[in-house]
ROBAMI-938403 format. One line per field, with one value per atom (N, C-alpha, C, O): residue number from 1; residue in three letters; x negated, y negated, z. Coordinates in Angstrom, 3 decimals. Layout:
BEGIN
num	[NUM; ...]
residuo	[ala; ...]
x	[X; ...]
y	[Y; ...]
z	[Z; ...]
REM end
This chain:
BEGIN
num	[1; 1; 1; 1; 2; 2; 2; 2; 3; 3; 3; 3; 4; 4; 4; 4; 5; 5; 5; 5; 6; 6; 6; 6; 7; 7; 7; 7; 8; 8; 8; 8; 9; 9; 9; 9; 10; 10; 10; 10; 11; 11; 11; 11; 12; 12; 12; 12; 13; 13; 13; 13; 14; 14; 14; 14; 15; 15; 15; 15; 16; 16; 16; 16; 17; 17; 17; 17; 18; 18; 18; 18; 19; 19; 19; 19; 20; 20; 20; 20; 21; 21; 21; 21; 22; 22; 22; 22; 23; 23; 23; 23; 24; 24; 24; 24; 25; 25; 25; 25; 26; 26; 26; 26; 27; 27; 27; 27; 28; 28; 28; 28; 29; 29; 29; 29; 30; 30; 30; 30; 31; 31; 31; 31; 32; 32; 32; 32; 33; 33; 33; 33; 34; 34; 34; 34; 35; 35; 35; 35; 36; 36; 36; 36; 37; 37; 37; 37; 38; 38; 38; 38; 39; 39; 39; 39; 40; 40; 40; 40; 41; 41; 41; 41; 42; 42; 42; 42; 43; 43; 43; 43; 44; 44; 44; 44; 45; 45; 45; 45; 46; 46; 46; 46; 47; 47; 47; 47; 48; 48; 48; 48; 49; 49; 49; 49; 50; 50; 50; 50; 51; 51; 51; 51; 52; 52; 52; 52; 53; 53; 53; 53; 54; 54; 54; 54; 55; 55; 55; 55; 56; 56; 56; 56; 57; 57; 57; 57; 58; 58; 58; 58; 59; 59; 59; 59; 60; 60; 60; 60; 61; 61; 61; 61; 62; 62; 62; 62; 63; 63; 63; 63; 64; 64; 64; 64; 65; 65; 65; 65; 66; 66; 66; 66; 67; 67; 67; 67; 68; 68; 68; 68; 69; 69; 69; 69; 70; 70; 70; 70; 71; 71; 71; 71; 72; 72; 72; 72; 73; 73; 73; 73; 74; 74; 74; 74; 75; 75; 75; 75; 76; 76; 76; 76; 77; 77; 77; 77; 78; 78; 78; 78; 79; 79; 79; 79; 80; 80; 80; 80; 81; 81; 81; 81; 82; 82; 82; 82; 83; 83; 83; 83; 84; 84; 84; 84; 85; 85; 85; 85; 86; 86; 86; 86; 87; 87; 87; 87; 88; 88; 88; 88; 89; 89; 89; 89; 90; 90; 90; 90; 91; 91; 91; 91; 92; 92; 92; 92]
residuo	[unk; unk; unk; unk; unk; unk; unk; unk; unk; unk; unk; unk; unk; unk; unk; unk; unk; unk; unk; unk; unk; unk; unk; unk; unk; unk; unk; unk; unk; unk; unk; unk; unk; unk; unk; unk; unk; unk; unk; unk; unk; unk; unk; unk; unk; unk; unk; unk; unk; unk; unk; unk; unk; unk; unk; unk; unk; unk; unk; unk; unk; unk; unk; unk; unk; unk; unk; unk; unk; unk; unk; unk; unk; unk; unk; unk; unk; unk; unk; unk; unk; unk; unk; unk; unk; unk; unk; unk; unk; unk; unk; unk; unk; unk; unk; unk; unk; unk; unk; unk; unk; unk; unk; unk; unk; unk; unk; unk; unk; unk; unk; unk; unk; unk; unk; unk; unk; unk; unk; unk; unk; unk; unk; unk; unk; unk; unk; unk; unk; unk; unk; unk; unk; unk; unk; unk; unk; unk; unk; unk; unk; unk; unk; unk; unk; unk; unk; unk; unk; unk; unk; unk; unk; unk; unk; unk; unk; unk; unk; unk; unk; unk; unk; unk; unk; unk; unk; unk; unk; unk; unk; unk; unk; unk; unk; unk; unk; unk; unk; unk; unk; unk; unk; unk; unk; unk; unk; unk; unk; unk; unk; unk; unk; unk; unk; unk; unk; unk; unk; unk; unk; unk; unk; unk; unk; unk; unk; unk; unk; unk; unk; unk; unk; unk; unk; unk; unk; unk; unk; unk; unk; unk; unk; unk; unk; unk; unk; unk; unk; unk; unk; unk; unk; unk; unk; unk; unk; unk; unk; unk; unk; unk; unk; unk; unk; unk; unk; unk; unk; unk; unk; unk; unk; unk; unk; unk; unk; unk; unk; unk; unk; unk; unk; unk; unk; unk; unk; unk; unk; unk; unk; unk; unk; unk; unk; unk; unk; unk; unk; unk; unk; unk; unk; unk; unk; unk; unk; unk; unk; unk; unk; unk; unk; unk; unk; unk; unk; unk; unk; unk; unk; unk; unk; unk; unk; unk; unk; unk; unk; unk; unk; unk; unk; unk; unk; unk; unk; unk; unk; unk; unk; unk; unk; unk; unk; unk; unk; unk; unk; unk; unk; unk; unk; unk; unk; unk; unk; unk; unk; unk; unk; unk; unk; unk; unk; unk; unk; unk; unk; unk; unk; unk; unk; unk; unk; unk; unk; unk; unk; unk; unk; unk; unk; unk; unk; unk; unk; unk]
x	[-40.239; -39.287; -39.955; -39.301; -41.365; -41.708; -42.022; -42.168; -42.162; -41.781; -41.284; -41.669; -39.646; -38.564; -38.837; -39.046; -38.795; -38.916; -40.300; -40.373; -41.109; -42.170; -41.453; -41.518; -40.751; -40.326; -39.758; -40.383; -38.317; -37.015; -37.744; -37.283; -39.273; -39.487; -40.109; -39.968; -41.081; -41.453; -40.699; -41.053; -39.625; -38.228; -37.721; -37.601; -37.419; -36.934; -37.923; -37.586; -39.583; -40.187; -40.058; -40.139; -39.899; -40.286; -38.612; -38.506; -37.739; -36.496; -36.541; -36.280; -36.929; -37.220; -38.259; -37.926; -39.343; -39.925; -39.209; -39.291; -38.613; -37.881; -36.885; -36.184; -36.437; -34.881; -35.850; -35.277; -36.922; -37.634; -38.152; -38.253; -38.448; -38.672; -38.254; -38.652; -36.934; -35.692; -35.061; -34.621; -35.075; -34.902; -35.611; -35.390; -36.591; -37.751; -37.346; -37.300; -36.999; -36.715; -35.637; -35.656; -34.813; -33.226; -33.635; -33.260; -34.337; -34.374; -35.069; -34.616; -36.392; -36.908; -36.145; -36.235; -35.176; -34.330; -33.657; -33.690; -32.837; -31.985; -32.792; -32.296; -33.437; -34.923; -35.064; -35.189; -35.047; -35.716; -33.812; -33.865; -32.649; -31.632; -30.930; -30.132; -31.582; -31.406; -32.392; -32.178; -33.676; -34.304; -33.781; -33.419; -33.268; -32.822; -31.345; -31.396; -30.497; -28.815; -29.869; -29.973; -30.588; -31.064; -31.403; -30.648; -32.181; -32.631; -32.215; -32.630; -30.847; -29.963; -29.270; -28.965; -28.648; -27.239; -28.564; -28.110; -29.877; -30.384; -30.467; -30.429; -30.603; -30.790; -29.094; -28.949; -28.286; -27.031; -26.768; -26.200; -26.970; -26.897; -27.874; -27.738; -28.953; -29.449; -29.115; -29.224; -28.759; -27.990; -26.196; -25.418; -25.674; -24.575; -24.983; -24.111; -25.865; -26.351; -25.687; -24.859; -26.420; -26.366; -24.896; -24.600; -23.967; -22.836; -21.974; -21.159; -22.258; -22.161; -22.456; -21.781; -23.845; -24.527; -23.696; -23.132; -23.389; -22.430; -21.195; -20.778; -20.319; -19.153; -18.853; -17.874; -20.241; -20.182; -20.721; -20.660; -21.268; -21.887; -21.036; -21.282; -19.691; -18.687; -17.484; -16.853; -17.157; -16.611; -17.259; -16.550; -18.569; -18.845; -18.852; -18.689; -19.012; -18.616; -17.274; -16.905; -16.443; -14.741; -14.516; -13.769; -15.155; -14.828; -15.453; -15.063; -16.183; -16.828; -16.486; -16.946; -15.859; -15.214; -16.140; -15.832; -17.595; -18.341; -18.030; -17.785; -18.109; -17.589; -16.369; -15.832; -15.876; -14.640; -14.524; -14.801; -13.962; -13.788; -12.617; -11.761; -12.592; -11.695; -12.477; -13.558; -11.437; -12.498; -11.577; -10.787; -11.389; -11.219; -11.259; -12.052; -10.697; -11.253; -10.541; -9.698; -10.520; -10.186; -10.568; -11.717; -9.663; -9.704; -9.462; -8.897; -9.763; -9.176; -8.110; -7.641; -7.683; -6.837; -7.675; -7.059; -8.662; -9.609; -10.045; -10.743; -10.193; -10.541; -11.434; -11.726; -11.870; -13.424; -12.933; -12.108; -13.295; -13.143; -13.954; -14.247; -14.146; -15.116; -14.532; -13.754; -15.116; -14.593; -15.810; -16.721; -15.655; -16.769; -16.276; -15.543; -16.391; -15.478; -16.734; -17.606; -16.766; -17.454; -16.687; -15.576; -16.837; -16.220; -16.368; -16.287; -16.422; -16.846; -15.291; -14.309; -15.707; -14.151; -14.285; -15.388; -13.032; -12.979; -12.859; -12.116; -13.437; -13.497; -12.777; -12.651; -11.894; -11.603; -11.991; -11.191]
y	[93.581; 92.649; 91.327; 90.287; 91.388; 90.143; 89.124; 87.937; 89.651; 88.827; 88.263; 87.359; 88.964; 88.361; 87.030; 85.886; 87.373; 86.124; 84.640; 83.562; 85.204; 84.037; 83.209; 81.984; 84.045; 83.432; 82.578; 81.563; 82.932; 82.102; 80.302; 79.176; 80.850; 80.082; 78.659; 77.584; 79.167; 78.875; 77.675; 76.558; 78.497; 77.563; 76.386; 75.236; 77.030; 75.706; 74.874; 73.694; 75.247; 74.082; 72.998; 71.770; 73.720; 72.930; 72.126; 71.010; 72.708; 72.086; 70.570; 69.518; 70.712; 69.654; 68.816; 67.631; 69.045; 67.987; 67.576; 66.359; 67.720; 66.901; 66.521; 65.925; 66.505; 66.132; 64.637; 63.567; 64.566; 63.709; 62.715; 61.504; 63.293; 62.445; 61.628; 60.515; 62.600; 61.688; 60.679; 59.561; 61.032; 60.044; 58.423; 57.214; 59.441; 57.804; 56.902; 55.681; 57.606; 56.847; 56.397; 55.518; 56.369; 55.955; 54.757; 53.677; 54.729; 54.145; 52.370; 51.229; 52.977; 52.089; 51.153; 49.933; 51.923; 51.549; 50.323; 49.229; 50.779; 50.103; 48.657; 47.688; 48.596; 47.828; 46.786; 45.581; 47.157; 46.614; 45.758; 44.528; 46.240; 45.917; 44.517; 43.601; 44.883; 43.496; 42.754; 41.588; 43.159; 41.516; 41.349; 40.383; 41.261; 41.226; 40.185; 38.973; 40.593; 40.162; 38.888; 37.852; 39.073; 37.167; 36.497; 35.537; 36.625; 35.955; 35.252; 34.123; 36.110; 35.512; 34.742; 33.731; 34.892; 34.483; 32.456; 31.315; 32.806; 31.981; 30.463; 29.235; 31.548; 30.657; 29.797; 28.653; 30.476; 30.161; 29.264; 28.240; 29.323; 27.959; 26.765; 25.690; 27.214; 25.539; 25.300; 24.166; 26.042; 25.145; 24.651; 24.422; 24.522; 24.271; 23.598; 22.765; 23.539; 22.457; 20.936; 20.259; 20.602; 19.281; 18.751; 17.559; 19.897; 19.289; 19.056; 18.160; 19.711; 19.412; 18.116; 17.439; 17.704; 16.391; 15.513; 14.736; 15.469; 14.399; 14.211; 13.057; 15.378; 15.146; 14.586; 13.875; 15.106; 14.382; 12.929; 12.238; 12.543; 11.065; 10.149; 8.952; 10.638; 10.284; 9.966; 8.921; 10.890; 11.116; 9.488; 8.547; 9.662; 8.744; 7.098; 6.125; 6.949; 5.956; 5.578; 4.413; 6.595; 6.026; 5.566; 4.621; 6.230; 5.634; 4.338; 3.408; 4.242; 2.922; 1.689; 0.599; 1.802; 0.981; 0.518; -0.610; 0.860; 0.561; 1.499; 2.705; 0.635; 1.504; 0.842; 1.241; -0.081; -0.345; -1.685; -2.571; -1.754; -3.613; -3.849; -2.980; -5.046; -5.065; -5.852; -6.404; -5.578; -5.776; -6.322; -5.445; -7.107; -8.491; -8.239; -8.939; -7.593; -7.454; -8.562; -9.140; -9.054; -9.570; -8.933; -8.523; -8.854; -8.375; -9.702; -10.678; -9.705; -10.307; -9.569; -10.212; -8.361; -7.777; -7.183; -6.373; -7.332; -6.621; -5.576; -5.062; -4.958; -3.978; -4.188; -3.187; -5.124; -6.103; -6.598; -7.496; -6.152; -6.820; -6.164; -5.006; -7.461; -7.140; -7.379; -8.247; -6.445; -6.919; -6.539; -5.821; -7.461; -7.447; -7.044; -7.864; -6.023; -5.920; -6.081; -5.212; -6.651; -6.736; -6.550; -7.073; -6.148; -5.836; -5.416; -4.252; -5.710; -5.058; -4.908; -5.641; -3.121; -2.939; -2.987; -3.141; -2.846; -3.067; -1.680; -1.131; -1.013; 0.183; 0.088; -1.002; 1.722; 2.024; 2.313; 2.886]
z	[66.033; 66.571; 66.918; 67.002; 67.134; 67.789; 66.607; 66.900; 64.920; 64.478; 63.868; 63.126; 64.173; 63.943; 65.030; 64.627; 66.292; 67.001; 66.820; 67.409; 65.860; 65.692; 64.696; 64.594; 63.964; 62.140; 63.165; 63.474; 63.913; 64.206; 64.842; 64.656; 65.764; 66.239; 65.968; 66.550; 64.529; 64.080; 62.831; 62.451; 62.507; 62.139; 62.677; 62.253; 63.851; 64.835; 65.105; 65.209; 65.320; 65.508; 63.701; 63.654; 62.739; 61.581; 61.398; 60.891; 61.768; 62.089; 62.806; 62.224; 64.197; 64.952; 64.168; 64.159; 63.550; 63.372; 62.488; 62.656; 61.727; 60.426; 61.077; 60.259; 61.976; 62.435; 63.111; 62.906; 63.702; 64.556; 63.398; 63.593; 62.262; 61.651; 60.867; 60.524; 60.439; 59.798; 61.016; 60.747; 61.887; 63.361; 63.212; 63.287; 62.952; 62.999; 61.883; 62.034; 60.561; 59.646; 59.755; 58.893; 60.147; 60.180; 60.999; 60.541; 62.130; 63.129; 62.368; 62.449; 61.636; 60.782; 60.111; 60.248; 59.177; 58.184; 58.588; 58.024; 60.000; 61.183; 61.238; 60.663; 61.602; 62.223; 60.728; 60.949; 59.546; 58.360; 58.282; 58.306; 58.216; 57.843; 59.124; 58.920; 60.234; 61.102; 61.194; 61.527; 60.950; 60.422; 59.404; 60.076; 58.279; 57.027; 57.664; 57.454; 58.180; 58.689; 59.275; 58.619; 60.505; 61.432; 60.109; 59.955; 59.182; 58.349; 57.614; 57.355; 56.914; 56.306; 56.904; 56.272; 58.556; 59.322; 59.416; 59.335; 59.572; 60.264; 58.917; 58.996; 57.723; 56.461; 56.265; 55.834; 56.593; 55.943; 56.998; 56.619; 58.028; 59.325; 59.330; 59.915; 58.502; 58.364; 57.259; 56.792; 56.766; 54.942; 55.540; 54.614; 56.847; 56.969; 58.079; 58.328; 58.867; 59.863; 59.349; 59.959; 57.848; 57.360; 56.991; 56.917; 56.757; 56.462; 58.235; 58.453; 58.896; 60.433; 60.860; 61.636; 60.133; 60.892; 60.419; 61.190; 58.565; 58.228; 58.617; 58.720; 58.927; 59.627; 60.749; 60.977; 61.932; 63.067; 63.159; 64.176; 61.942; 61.815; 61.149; 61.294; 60.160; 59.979; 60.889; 60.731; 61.867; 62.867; 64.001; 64.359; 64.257; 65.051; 64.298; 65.034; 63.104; 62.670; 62.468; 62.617; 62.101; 62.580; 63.989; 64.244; 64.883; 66.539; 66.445; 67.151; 65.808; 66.379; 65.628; 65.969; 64.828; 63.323; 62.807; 62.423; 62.461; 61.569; 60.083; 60.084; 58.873; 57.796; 57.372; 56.338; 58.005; 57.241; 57.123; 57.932; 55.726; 55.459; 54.474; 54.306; 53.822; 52.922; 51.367; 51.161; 50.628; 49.094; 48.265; 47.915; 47.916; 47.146; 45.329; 44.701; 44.837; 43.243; 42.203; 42.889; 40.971; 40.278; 38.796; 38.631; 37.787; 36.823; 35.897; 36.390; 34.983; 33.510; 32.661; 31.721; 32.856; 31.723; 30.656; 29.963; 30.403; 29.027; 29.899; 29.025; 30.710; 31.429; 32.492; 33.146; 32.772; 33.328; 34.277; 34.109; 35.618; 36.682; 38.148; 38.446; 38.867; 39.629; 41.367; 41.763; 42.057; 43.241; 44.007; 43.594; 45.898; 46.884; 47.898; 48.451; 48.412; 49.723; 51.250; 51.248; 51.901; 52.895; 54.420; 54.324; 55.396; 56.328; 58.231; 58.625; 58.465; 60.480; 60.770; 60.886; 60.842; 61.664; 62.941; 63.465; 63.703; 65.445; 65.537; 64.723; 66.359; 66.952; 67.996; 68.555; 68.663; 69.246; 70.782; 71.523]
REM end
């Protein structure tokens, strides 16, 4: 009988270690798949930083009415024509 009880025990210890070690690996895996997510979330925010900067640098040049003028063109009718627009807008 006693070793029926070594086998069983002996089981369960080889049980637990694989359960501990598939543990560890999962845990790893976990670990490898969120540095992986910051990396990407961090790459895809400075590649959208810059379209941020231009909107808000667009944005601040409409408040301030720099950027806007008026432009003057003249054509001939043969397709050829040239215009200059120069301008200081009044800001808000």
């Amino acid at each position: 009988m006693s070793r029926d009880v070594e086998q069983i025990q002996r089981g369960n210890m080889r049980g637990s270690t694989a359960r501990g070690q598939a543990l560890i690996e999962y845990t790893l895996l976990l670990l490898l798949f969120a540095v992986l997510l910051l990396l990407a979330v961090k790459s895809v925010g400075t590649a959208n930083k810059d379209n941020f900067v231009k909107v808000n640098d667009s944005l601040q040049a409409g408040s301030d009415g720099s950027g806007n003028g008026n432009g003057n063109g003249n054509g001939n009718g043969n397709g050829n024509g040239n215009g200059n627009g120069n301008g200081n807008g009044k800001g808000n």
